[in-house]
C-alpha positions in Angstrom: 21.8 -18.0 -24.5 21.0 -21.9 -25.8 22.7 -23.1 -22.6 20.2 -20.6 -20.3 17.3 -21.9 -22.3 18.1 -25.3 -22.1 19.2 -25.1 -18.0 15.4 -23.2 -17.9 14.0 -26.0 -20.1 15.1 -28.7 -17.9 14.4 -27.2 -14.8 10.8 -27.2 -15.9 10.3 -30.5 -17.5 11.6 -31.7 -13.9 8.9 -29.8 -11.9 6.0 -32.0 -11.9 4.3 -29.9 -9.9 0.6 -28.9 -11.1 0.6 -25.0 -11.6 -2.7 -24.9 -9.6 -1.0 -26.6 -7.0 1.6 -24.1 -7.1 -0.7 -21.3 -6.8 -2.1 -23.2 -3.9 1.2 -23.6 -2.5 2.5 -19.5 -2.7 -1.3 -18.6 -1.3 -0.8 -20.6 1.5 2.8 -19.1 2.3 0.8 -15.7 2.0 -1.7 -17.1 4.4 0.8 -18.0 6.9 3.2 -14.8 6.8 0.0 -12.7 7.6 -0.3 -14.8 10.2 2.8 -14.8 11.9 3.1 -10.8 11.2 -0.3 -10.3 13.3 0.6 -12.9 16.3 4.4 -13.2 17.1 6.2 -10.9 19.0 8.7 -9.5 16.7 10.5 -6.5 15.5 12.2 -5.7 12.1 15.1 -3.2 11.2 14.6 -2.5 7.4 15.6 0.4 4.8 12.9 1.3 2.8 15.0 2.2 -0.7 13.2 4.6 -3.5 15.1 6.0 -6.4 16.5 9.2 -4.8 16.5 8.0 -1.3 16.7 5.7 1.6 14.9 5.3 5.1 16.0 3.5 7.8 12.6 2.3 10.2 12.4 0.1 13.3 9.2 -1.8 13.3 8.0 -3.4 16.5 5.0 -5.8 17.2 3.4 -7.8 19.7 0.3 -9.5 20.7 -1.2 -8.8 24.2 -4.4 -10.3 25.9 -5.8 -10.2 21.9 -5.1 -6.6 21.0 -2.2 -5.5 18.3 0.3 -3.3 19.5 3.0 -1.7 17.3 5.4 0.8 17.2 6.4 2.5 14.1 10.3 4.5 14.2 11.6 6.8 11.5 15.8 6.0 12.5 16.8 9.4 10.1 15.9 13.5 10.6 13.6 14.5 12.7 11.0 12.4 15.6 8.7 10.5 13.8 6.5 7.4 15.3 3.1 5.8 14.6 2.1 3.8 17.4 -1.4 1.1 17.4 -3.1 0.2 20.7 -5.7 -2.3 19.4 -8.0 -0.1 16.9 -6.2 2.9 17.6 -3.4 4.8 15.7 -1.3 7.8 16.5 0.9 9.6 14.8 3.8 12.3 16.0 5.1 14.3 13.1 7.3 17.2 13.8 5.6 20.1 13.3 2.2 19.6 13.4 -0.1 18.4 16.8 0.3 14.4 17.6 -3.2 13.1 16.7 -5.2 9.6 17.2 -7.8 8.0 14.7 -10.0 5.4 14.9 -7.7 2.3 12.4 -6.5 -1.3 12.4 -3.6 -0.2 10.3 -0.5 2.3 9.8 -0.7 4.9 6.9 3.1 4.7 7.1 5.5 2.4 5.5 5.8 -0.7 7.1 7.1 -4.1 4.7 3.6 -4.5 2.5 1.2 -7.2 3.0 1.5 -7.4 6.7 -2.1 -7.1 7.2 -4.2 -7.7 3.8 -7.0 -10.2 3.8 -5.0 -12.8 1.1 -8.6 -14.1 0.2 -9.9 -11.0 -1.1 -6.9 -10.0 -3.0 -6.5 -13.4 -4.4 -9.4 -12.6 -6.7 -7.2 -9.7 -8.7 -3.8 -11.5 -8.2 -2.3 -14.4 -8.9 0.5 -16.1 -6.1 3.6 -17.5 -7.6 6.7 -19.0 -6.1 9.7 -18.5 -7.5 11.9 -20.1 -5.5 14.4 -19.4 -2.6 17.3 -17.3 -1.6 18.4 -15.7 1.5 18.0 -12.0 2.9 19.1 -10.7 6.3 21.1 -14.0 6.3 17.6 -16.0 6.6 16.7 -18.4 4.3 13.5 -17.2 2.4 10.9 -18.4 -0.1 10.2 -16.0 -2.9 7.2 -15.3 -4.2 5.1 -12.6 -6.4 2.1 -11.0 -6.0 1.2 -10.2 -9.8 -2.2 -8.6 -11.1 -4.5 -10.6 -13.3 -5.4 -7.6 -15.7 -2.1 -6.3 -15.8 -3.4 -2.8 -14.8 -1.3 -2.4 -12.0 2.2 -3.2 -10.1 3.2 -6.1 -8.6 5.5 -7.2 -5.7 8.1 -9.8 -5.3 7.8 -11.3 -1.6 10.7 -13.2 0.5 9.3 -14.9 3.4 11.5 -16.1 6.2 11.3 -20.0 6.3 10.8 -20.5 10.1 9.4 -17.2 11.2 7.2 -17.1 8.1 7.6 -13.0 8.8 8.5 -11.1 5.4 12.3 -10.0 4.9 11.8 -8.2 1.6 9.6 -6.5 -0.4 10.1 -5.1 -4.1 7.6 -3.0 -5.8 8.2 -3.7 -9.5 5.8 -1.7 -12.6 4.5 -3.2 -15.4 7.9 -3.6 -17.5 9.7 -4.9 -14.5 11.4 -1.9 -13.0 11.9 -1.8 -8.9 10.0 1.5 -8.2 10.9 0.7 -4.2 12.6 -1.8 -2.1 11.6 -2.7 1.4 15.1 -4.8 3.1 15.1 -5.9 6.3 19.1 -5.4 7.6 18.3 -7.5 11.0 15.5 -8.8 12.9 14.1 -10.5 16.1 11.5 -13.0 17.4 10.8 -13.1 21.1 8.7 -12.7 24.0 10.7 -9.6 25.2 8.9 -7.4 22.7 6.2 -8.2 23.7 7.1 -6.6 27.6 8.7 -3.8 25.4 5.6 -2.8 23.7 3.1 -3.2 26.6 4.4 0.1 28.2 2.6 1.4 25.1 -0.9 0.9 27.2 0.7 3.6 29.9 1.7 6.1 27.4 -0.5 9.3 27.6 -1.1 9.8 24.2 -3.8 12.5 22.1 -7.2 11.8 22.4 -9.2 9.8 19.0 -10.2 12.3 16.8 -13.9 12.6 15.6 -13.6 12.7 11.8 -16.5 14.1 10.2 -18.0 11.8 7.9 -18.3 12.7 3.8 -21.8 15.0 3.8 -21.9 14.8 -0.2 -24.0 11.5 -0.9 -24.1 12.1 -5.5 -22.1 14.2 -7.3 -22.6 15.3 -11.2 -19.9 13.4 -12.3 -19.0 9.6 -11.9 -16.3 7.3 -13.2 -17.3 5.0 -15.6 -14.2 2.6 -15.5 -11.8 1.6 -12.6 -9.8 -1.7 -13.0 -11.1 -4.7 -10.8 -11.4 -4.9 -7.6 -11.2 -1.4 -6.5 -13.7 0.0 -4.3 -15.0 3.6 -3.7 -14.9 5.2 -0.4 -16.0 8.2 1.2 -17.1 11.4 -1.4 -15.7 14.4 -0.3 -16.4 18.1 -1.1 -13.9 20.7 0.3 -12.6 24.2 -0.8 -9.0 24.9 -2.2 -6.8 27.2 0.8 -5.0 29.1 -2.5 -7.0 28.9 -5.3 -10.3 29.1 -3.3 -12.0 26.6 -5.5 -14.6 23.9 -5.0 -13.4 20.4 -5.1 -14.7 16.8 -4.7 -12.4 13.8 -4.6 -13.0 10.3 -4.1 -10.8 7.1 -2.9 -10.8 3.6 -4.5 -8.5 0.9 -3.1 -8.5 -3.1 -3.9 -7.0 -3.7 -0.2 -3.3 -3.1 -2.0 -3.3 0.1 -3.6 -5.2 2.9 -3.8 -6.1 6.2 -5.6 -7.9 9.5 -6.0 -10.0 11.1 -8.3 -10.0 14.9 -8.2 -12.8 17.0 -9.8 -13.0 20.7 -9.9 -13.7 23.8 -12.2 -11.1 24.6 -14.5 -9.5 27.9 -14.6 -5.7 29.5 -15.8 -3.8 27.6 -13.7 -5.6 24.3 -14.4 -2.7 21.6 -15.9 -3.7 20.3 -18.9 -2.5 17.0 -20.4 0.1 16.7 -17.5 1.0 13.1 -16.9 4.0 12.5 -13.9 5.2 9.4 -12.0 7.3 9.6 -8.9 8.2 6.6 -7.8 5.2 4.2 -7.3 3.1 7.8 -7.5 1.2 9.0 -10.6 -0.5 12.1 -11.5 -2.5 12.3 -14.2 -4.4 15.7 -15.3 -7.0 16.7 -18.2 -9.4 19.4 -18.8 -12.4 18.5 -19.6 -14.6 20.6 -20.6 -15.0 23.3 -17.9 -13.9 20.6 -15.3 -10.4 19.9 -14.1 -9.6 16.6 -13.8 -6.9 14.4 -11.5 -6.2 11.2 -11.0 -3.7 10.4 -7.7 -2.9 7.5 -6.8 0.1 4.3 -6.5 -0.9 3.0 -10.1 0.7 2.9 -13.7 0.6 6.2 -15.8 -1.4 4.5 -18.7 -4.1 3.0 -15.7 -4.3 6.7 -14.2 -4.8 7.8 -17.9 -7.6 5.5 -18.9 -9.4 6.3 -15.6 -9.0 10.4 -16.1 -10.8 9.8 -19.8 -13.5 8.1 -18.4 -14.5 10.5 -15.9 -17.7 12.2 -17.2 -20.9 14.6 -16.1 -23.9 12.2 -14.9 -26.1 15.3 -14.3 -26.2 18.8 -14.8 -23.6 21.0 -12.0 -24.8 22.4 -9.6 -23.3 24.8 -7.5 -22.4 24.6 -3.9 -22.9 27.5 -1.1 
């Protein structure tokens, strides 16, 4: 244990490097792998591990006359692809209608990071460098993406050196534990791709859906704490298929993660206390009251906690036809 201290020790006292500067450094690394993710030609073979599973996916992308194409394959079970076309995304799922919406990115999972705006999230996280090491036989520089408030996860990053596309990707919680592994197996970098993916523009795919925009404009409840940096979205007011109850749910994301808050009236079957994480997934459900209250989302149990409690009535219910 002395001898790891003092091998740690020395290290240190040798880099003269400025921590600033470091941080500098790993947010310019960041900079240039979002980059190189939106403009070469490339395609990545990767398994995305999880603790009870693993997926193989073939991720393809090019960059044609200024519009994005990609090409999203599950390798395992049955057909699944997400394909972009510029500001367009489609999905095919067995067993349900292929679709197209209006999006710049993939609801699907593809390595993290690969299109965040490094800027905005650089106000809630800090960029470190670790070091170096090699993954999919490509030397890499290793970096983390760590919160500043310590209210949610954190990745570890390894950057190929000359592509500057990322190789690996692990999800770690707040004590340090890999909730999910993105590992790239083998990979590619040419123009070739880039003729691959433009037969995407020929493919008759569905139609772009009209989404109906969220109708409810104030609710009578409101969330009086969220950590930093995340932002609400659409309010939504919909009816439950089995329970036939009313409920309003909201989104907050920070451009990295996101969550859901779930309101509704209480009744027998409402879960009470009911705290679960699966994965980088938390639940988190009180009563309050005569209201129901849920918390969704890819944050840490005591975060979803802390959020549920604050959740309270800003004006007498009213009820909806």
């Amino acid at each position: 244990m002395r001898k790891f201290l003092f091998s740690v020790l020395t290290l240190f006292s040798l880099n003269t490097t400025p921590a600033f500067a470091e941080q500098t450094s790993a947010e310019a690394l960041l900079h240039q792998m979002n980059e190189a993710s939106q403009h070469l030609n490339y395609e990545l073979s990767y398994i995305l591990i999880k603790k009870n599973s693993i997926e193989p996916l073939l991720y393809r992308h090019a960059r044609l006359d200024d519009q994005q194409l990609a090409h999203l394959v599950y390798l395992s079970g049955p057909v699944r692809e997400v394909i972009r076309r510029g500001g367009e995304v489609s999905y095919i799922e067995p067993g349900v209608e292929p679709f197209t919406i209006e999006s710049s990115s993939m609801v699907a999972p593809t390595i993290p990071l690969l299109n965040n705006d490094v800027d905005e999230l650089s106000e809630f996280y800090d960029f470190i460098q670790v070091g170096r090491a090699r993954e999919a036989g490509a030397a890499c520089q290793v970096l983390r993406v760590v919160p500043k408030d310590g209210l949610r996860y954190s990745y570890v990053l390894w950057v190929d050196e000359k592509s500057k596309l990322p190789l690996r990707a692990d999800l770690l919680d707040r004590d340090g534990e890999v909730l999910e592994q993105y590992r790239t197996i083998a990979y590619s970098v040419n123009d070739q791709i880039g003729a691959i993916l433009g037969g995407l523009n020929d493919v008759k795919l569905p139609e772009v859906l009209s989404l109906p925009k969220g109708q409810v404009k104030q609710s009578f409840w409101q969330v009086n704490w969220i950590p930093n940096g995340f932002e609400p979205k659409e309010l939504n007011r919909y009816r439950m298929v089995n329970t036939d109850r009313m409920v309003e749910s909201q989104m907050y994301s920070d451009g990295l993660f996101n969550f859901s808050v779930y309101v509704a009236d209480s009744d027998n079957l409402s879960l009470k206390g009911q705290l679960v994480r699966q994965g980088r997934r938390t639940l988190h459900s009180l009563v309050h009251g005569k209201l129901e209250i849920s918390v969704i989302g890819d944050i840490p149990p005591a975060t979803a906690k802390r959020i549920a409690q604050s959740v309270v009535l800003s004006q007498p219910e009213v009820s909806t036809p």
